[in-house]
C-alpha positions as MATLAB code, in Angstrom:
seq = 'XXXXXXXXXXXXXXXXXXXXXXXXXXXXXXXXXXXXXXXXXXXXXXXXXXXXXXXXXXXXXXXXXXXXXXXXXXXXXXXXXXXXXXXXXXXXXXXXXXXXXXXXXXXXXXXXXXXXXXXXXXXXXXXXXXXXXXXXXXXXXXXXXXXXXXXXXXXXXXXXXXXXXXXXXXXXXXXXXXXXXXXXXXXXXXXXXXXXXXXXXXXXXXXXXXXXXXXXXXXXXXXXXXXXXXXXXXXXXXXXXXXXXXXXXXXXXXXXXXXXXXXXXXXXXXXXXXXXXXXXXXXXXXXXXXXXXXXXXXXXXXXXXXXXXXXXXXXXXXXXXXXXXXXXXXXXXXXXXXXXXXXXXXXXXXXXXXXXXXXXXXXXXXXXXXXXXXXXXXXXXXXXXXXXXXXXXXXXXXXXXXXXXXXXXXXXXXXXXXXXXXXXXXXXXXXXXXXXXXXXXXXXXXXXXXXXXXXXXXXXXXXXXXXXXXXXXXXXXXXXXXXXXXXXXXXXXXXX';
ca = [
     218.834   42.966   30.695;
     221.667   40.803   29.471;
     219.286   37.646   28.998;
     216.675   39.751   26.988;
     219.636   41.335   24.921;
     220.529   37.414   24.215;
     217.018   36.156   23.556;
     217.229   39.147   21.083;
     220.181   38.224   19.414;
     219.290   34.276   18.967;
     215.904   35.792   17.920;
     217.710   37.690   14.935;
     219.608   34.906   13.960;
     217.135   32.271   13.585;
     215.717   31.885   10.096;
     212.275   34.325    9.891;
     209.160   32.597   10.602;
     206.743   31.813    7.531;
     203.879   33.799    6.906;
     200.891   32.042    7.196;
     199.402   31.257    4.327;
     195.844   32.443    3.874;
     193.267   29.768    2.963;
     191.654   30.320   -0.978;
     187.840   30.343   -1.146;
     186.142   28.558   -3.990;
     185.543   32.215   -5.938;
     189.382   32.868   -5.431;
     190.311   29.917   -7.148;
     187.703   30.282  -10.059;
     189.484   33.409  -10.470;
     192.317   31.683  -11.045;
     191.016   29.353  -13.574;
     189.497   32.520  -15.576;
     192.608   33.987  -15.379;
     194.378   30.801  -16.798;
     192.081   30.820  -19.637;
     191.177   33.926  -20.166;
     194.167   36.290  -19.198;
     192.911   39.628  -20.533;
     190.483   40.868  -23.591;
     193.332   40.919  -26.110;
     191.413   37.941  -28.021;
     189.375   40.383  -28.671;
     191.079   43.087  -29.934;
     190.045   42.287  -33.344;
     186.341   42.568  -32.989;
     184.528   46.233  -33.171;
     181.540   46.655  -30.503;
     178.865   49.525  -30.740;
     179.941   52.864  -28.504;
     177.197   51.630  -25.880;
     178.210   48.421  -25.262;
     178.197   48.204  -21.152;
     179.984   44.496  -21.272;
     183.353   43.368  -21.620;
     183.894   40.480  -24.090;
     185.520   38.494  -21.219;
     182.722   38.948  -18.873;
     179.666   37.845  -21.087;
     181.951   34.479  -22.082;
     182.231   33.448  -18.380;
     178.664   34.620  -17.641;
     177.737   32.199  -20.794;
     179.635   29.951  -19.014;
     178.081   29.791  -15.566;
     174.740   29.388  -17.503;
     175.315   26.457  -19.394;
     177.088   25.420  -16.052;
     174.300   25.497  -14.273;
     172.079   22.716  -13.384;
     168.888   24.147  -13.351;
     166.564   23.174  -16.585;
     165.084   26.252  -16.974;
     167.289   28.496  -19.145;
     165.663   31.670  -17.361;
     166.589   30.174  -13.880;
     169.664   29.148  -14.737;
     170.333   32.733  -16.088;
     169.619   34.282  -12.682;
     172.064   31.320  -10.977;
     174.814   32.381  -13.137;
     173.691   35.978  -12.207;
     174.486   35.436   -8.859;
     177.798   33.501   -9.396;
     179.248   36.171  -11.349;
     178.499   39.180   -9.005;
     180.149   37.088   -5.746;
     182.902   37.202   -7.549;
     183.155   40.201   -9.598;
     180.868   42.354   -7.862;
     178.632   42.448  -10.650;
     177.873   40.205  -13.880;
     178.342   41.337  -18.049;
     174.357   41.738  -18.150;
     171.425   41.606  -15.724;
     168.357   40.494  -18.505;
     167.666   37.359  -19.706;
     167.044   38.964  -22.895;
     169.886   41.287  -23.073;
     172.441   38.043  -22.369;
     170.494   36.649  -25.096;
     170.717   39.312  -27.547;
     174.433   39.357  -27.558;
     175.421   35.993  -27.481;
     173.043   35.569  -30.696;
     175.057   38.550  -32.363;
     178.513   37.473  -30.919;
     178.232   33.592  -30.265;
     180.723   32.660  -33.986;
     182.845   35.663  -33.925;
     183.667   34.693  -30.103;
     184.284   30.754  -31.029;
     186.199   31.596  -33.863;
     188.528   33.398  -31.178;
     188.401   31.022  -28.192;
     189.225   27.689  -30.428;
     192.565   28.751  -30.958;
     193.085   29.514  -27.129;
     191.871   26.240  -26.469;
     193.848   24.635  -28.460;
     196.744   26.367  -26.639;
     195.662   25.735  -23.252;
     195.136   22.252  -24.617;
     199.018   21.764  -25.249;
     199.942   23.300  -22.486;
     198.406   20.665  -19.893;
     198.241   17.897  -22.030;
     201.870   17.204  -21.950;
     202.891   13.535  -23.313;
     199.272   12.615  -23.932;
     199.367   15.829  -26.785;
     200.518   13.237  -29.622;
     200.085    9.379  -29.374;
     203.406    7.919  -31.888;
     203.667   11.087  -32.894;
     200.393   12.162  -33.784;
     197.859   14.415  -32.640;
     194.742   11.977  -32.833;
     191.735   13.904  -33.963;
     188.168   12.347  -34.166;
     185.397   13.597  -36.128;
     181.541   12.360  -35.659;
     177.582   13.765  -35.718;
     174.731   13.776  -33.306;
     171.657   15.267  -32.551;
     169.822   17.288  -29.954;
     165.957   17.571  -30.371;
     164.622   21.034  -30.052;
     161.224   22.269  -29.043;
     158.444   22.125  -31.456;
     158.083   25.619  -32.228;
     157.809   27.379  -35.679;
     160.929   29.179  -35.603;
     162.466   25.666  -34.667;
     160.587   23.613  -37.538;
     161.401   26.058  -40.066;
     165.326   26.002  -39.299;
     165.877   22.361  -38.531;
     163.391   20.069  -40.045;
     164.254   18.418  -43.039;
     162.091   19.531  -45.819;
     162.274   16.297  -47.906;
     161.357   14.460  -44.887;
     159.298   10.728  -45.577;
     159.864   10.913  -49.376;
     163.624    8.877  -48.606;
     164.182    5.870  -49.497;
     164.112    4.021  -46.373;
     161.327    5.603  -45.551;
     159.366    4.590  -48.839;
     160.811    1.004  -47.842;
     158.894    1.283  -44.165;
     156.053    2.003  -45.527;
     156.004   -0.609  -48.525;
     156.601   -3.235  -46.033;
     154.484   -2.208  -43.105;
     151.323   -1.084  -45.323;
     149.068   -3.950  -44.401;
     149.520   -3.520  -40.716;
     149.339    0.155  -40.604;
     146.144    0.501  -42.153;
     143.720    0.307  -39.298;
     146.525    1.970  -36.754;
     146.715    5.011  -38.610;
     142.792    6.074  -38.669;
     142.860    6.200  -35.208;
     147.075    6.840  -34.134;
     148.112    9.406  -36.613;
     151.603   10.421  -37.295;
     153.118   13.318  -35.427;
     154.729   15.520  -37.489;
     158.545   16.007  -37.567;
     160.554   16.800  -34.688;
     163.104   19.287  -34.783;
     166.398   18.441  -34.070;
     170.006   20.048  -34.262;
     172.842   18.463  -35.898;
     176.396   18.620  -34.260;
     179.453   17.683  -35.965;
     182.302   17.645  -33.574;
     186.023   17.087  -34.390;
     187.277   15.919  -30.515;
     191.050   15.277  -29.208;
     191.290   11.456  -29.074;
     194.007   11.704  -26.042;
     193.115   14.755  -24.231;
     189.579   13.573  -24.834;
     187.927   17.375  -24.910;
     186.098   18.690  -27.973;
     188.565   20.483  -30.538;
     185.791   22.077  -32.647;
     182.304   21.462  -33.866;
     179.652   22.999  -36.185;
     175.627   23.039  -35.752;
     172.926   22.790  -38.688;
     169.660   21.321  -39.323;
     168.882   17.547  -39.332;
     169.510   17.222  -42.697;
     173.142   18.615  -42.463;
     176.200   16.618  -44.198;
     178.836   15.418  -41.794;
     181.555   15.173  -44.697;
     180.392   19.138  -45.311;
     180.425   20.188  -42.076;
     184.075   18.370  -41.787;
     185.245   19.946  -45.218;
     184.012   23.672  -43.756;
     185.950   23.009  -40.255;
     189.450   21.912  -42.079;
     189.233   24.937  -44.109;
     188.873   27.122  -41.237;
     190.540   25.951  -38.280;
     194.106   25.636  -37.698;
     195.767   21.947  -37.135;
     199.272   20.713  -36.483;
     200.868   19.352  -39.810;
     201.052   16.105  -37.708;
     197.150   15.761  -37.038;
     195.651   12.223  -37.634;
     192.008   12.370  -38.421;
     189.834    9.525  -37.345;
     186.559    8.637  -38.456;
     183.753    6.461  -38.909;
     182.291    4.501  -42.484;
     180.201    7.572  -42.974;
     183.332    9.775  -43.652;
     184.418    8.312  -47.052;
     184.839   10.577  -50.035;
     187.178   11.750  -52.518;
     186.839   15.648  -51.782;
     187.084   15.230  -47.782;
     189.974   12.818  -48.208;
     191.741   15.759  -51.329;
     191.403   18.165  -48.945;
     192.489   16.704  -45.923;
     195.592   15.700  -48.314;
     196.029   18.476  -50.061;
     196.282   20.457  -46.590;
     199.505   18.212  -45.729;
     197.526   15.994  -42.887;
     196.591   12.803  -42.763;
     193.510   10.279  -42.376;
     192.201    6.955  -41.438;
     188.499    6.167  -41.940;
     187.093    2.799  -42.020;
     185.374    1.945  -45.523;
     183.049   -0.998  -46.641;
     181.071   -1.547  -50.098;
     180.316    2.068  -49.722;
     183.823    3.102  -51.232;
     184.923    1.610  -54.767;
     188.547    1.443  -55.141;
     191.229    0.857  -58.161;
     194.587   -0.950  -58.027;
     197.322   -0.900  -60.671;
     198.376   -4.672  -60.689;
     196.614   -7.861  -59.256;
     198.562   -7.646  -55.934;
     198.151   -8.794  -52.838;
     195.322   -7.391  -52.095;
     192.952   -9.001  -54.370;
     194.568  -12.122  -53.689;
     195.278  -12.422  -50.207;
     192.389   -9.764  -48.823;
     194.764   -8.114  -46.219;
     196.483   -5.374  -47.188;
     198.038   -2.880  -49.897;
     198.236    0.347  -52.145;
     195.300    1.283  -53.915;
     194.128    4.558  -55.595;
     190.730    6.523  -54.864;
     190.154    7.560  -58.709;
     186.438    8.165  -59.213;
     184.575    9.238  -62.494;
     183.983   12.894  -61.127;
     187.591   13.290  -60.350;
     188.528   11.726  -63.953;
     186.547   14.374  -65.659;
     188.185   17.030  -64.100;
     191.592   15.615  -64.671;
     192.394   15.352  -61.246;
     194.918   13.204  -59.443;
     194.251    9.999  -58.094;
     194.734    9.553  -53.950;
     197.499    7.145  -53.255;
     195.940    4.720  -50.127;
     196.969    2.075  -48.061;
     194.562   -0.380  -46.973;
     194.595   -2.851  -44.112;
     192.088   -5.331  -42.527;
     192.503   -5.410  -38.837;
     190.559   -7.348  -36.233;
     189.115   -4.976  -33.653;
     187.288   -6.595  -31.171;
     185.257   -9.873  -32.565;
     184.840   -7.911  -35.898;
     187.147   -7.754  -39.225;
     187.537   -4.028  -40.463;
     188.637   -2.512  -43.106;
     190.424    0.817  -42.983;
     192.143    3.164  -45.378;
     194.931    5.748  -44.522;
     197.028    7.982  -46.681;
     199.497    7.157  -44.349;
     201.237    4.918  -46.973;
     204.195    4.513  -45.303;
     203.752    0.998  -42.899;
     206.701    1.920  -40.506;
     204.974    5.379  -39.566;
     201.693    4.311  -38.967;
     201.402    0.135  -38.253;
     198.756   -2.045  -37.938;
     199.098   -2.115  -34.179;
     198.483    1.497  -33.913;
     195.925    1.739  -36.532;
     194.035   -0.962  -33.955;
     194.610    1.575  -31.445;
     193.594    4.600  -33.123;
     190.385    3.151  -34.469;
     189.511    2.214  -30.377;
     189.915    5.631  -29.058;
     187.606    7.027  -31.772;
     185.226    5.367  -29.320;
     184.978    8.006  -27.324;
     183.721   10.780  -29.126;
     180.459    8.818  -28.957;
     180.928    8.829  -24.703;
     181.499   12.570  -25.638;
     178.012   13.410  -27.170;
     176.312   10.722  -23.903;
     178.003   13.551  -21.605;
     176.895   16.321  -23.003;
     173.252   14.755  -23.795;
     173.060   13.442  -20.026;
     175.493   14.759  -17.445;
     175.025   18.293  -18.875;
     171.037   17.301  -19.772;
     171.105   18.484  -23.311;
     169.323   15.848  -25.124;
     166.152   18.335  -25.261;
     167.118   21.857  -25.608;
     164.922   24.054  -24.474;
     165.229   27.673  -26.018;
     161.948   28.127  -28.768;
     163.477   30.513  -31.044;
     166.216   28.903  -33.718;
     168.810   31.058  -33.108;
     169.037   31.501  -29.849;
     168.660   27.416  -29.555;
     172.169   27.498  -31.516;
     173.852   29.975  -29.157;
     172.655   27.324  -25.723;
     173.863   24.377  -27.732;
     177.362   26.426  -28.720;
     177.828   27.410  -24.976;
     176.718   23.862  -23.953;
     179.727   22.289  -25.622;
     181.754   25.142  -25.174;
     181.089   24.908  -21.046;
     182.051   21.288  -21.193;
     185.103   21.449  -22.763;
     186.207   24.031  -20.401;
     185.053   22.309  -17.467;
     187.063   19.010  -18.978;
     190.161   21.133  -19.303;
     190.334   22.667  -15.998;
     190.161   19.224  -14.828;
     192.680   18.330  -17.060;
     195.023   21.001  -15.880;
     194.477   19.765  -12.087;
     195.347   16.598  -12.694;
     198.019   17.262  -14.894;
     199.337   20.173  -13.065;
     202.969   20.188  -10.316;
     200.689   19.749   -7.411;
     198.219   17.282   -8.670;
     198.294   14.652   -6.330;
     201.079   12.778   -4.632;
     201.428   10.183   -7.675;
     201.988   13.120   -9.615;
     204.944   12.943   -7.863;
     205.973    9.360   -9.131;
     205.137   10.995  -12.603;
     202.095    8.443  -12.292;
     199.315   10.904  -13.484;
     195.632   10.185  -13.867;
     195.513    9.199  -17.835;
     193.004   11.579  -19.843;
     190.895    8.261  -20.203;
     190.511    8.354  -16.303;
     188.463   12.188  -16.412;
     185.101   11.704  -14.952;
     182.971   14.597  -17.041;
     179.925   13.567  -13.881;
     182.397   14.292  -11.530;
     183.764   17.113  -13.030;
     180.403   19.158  -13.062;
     179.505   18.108   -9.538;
     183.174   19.743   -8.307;
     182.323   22.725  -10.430;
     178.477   22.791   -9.279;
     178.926   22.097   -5.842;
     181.996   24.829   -5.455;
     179.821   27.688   -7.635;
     176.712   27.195   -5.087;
     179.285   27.791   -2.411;
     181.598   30.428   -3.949;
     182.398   32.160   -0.736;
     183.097   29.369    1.641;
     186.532   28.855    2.405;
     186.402   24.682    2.047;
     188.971   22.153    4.374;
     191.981   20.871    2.886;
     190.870   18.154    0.562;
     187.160   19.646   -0.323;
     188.005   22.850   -2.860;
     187.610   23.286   -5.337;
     190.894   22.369   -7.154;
     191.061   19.023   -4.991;
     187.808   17.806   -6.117;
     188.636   18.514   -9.949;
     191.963   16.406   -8.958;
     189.575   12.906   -7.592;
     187.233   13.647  -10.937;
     188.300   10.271  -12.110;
     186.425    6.956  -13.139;
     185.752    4.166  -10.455;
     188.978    1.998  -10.630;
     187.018   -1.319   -9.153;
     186.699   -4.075  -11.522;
     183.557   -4.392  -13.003;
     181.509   -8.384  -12.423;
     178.515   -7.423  -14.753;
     178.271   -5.617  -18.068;
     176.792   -2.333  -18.343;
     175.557   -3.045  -21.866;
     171.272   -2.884  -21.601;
     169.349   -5.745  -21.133;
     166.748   -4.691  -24.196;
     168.346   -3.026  -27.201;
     165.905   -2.613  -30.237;
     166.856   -3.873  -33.130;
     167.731   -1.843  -36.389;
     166.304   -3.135  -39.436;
     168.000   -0.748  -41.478;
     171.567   -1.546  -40.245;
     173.184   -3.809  -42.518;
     177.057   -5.578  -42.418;
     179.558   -3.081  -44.331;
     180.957   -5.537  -45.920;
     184.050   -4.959  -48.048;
     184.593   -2.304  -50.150;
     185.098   -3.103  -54.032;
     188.543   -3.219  -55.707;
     189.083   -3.473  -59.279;
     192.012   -3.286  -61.501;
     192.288   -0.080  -63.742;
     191.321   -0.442  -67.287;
     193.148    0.609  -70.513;
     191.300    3.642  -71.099;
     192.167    4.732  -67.117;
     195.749    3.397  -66.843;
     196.379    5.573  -70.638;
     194.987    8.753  -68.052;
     196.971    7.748  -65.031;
     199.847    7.800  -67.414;
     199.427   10.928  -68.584;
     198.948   12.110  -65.264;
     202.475   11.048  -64.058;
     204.292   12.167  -67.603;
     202.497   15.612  -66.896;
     203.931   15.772  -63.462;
     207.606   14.750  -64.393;
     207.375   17.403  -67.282;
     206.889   20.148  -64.443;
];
């Protein structure tokens, strides 16, 4: 008795044992994520559904979701795949017809983005952590693709270009191929034209995952598509955007000035540009202040745009690029270099979702239900991309997490990514070994780290015909009659 009354008493004072802890399946810990994201329907609080509405807001996002997660190419199949996802781990899913999934995300598709940008943005800054701002920015890119759509009516009527063949580089094909197309054509004739949609995507340079984006026809603008998404979304007052030769313009560059942000766009002899006094730009060709002053903006007696322009090398090529960053200390040539090279991978952006996630050919017939796959498409990618993101980013990433030596944004494997998510959805209710869930496989979605001994560029590349050098963009000093306006300008200001 006296030994079992001391094994009791050591017993007592020894520190209690630790619970076991129970092992996560791969539906648990997509619970999680959802939860993450998506922490209850407050979002949408603002939006007013009919009295018969069955689904919950919340639901039909992460049933959209699973579909466009899915890898199966038919969108019916696919439907039925996220079907089953969603009832192993909720019990049931939002909706159990193709049709009535369908039928709501046509009707709800922009009032739901317009609600889960802003969320991503703050899930965004949450993970992202240092890689947020670069030199105190927040890098945003802006760039256009397509995505070629079935050839149906509905299709052709919403996205083919009306005008289409009576360009002017068409005209000039034709003109200069008439004498060998003559015979060709009796026997090859032309197909007609193919649909396609138009995306315009403004994408976190850093963080690398899409910020927002817009779809139209073919034929759509990128500057107007740009100009609509700065007037609607919300941006940090430090936001640098970044963009190509094809995003030159007084209006996009007022605007993005007149909302208190900043640009730097690479220009050529598309963009005609003034300068006060014969300084050093006109003599030297490197850098300098110049105004953006055209005859439009003259007429309607508004302000000139105050610029900086530099020539950098990037690569083996001499570019020019304008900023309204005038101030050298704030944004140098170094990381204007920089800057212009991360742009880069918006374009790896649109390969990713035109290959890993197969959406190079859409495949709904009607037009808008084609724009509510392609929304979900990109909106299922840059979730997937950010809950990779927030694994490697997160306390318990990895043990070089530790040694505050975290995978780099740059790193994120998008294939990888989707096979961890894939692979882990297809087995939601197996409880996987240490090392094989779901959040360890988001964790290794990284790039091969082995140096490369060949290049990956293709052998064959067709040649453009129509692609010609940008050259440099044309600088001129103001005249009499504009230097009397500019005055008046700056004697109207100092008045008020």
């Amino acid at each position: 008795m006296a030994r079992k009354k001391a094994r009791k008493q050591r017993r007592s004072n020894q520190a209690p044992r630790r619970r076991r802890r129970v092992p996560f399946s791969n539906a648990d810990q997509f619970r999680e994520l959802r939860r993450w994201l998506l922490p209850n329907d407050g979002i949408f609080a603002s939006l007013r559904f009919h009295g018969n509405t069955s689904w919950l807001p919340a639901m039909l996002v992460w049933l959209a979701l699973c579909w466009s997660w899915s890898e199966s190419r038919n969108v019916t199949d696919a439907f039925t795949q996220a079907v089953e996802w969603c009832g192993l781990m909720d019990g049931n899913a939002a909706l159990t017809t193709y049709q009535g999934m369908m039928g709501a995300l046509v009707q709800w598709t922009d009032r739901f983005l317009s609600l889960l940008w802003p969320l991503l943005h703050q899930r965004m800054q949450e993970v992202g952590g240092r890689f947020w701002t670069v030199s105190g920015w927040v890098p945003v890119a802006f760039d256009g693709s397509r995505s070629a759509a079935p050839r149906t009516k509905s299709n052709e009527q919403a996205f083919c270009a009306p005008n289409y063949g009576h360009g002017k580089t068409a005209k000039y094909r034709k003109k200069k191929s008439k004498g060998l197309r003559r015979k060709r054509n009796e026997k090859n004739k032309p197909q007609p034209q193919e649909p396609q949609a138009w995306i315009t995507m403004l994408w976190h340079m850093s963080l690398r995952i899409p910020w927002m984006w817009k779809l139209g026809p073919s034929n759509s603008s990128e500057r107007a598509h740009v100009m609509d998404m700065l007037s609607r979304g919300l941006f940090p007052l430090s936001t640098l955007f970044c963009g190509d030769a094809g995003f030159v313009g007084y209006p996009l560059w007022a605007q993005i000035a007149g909302q208190g942000m900043y640009f730097l766009v690479r220009v050529g002899a598309n963009v005609n540009l003034l300068t006060e006094r014969d300084d050093c730009i006109i003599k030297r060709g490197r850098k300098g202040r110049v105004l953006c002053w055209p005859l439009a903006a003259q007429k309607a007696k508004l302000p000139p745009l105050r610029l900086r322009l530099v020539r950098v090398r990037i690569g083996r090529q001499w570019m020019w690029m304008l900023t309204n960053v005038t101030q050298p200390s704030r944004l140098t040539t170094q990381m204007i270099v920089a800057f212009y090279k991360m742009r880069w991978g918006i374009e790896v952006e649109f390969r990713g979702l035109k290959q890993t996630l197969d959406r190079n050919k859409l495949c709904c017939r009607n037009a808008q239900r084609l724009l509510a796959e392609l929304n979900w498409s990109i909106m299922a990618m840059a979730v997937a991309e950010l809950f990779a993101l927030k694994e490697q980013s997160g306390p318990g990433a990895s043990r070089s997490a530790a040694k505050n030596r975290r995978p780099a944004p740059e790193k994120r494997s998008l294939a990888n990514t989707m096979r961890a998510i894939r692979h882990c959805l297809t087995h939601l209710n197996d409880v996987e070994k240490p090392g094989n869930d779901l959040r360890s496989r988001l964790q290794r979605a990284v790039t091969d780290s082995y140096t490369r001994k060949s290049s990956k560029r293709a052998r064959y590349r067709r040649p453009n015909p129509d692609k010609k050098p940008l050259g440099a963009p044309e600088i001129r000093r103001l005249n009499p009659q504009e230097q009397k306006k500019l005055e008046a300008i700056k004697s109207k200001n100092s008045a008020a």
